[in-house]
C-alpha positions as CSV (number, residue, x, y, z in Angstrom):
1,X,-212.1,-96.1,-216.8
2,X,-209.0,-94.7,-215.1
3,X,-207.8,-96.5,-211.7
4,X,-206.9,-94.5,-208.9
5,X,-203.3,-95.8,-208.7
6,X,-203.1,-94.3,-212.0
7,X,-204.2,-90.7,-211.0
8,X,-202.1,-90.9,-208.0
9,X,-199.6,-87.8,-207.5
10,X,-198.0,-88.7,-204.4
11,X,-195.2,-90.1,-206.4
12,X,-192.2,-88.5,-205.4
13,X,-191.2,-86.1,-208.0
14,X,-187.2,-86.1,-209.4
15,X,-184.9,-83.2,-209.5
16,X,-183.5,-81.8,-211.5
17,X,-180.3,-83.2,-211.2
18,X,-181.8,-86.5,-210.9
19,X,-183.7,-85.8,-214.6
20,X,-180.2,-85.0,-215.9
21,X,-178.8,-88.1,-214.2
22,X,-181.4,-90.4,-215.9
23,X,-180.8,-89.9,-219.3
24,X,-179.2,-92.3,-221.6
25,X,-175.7,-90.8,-222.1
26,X,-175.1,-93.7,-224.4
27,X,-177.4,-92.7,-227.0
28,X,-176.7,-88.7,-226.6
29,X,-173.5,-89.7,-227.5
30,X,-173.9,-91.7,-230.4
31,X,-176.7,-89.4,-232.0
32,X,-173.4,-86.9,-231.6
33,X,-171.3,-89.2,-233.3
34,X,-173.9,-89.6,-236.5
35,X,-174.0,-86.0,-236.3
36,X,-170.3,-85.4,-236.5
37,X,-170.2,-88.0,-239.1
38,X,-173.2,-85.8,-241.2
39,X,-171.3,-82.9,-240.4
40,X,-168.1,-83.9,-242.1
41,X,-169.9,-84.9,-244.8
42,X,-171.8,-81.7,-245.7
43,X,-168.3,-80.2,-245.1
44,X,-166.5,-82.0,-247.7
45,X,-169.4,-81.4,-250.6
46,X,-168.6,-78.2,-249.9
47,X,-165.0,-78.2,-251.4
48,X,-163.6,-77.8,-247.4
49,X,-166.1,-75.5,-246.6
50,X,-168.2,-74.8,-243.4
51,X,-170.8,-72.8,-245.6
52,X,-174.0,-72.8,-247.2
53,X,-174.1,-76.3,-245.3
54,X,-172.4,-77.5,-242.5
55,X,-172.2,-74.2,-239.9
56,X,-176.4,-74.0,-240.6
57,X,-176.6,-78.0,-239.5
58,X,-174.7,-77.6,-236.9
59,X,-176.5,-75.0,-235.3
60,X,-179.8,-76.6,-235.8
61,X,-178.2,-79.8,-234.1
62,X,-176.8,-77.3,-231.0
63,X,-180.3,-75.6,-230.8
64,X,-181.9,-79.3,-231.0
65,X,-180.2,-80.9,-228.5
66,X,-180.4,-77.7,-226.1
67,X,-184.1,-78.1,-226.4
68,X,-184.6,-82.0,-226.1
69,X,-182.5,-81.7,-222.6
């Protein structure tokens, strides 16, 4: 059975700014890094190339990350 600490919603609740704030920068950035790194890749097996590849993973990426913040 639940305690009552646990159903308690008198925490204070975080902005916005405050959510933004609290996210780990360090690994958004290195998840962008990987990507860049996947990226290049799909570009180069595509003779220099931004299609049938690369432009459709990097818009999945954009739309990703959008949504995950």
């Amino acid at each position: 059975m639940a305690s009552l600490s646990m159903l308690d919603t008198s925490a204070p609740r975080l902005s916005l700014t405050q959510k933004i704030w609290s996210i780990n920068w360090g690994l958004v950035t290195l998840l962008g890094i990987i990507a860049c790194f996947g990226f290049a890749m799909l570009y180069s097996a595509a003779n220099g190339d931004l299609q049938p590849w690369a432009a459709k993973q990097m818009i999945r990426f954009a739309i990703s990350v959008a949504l995950v913040l």
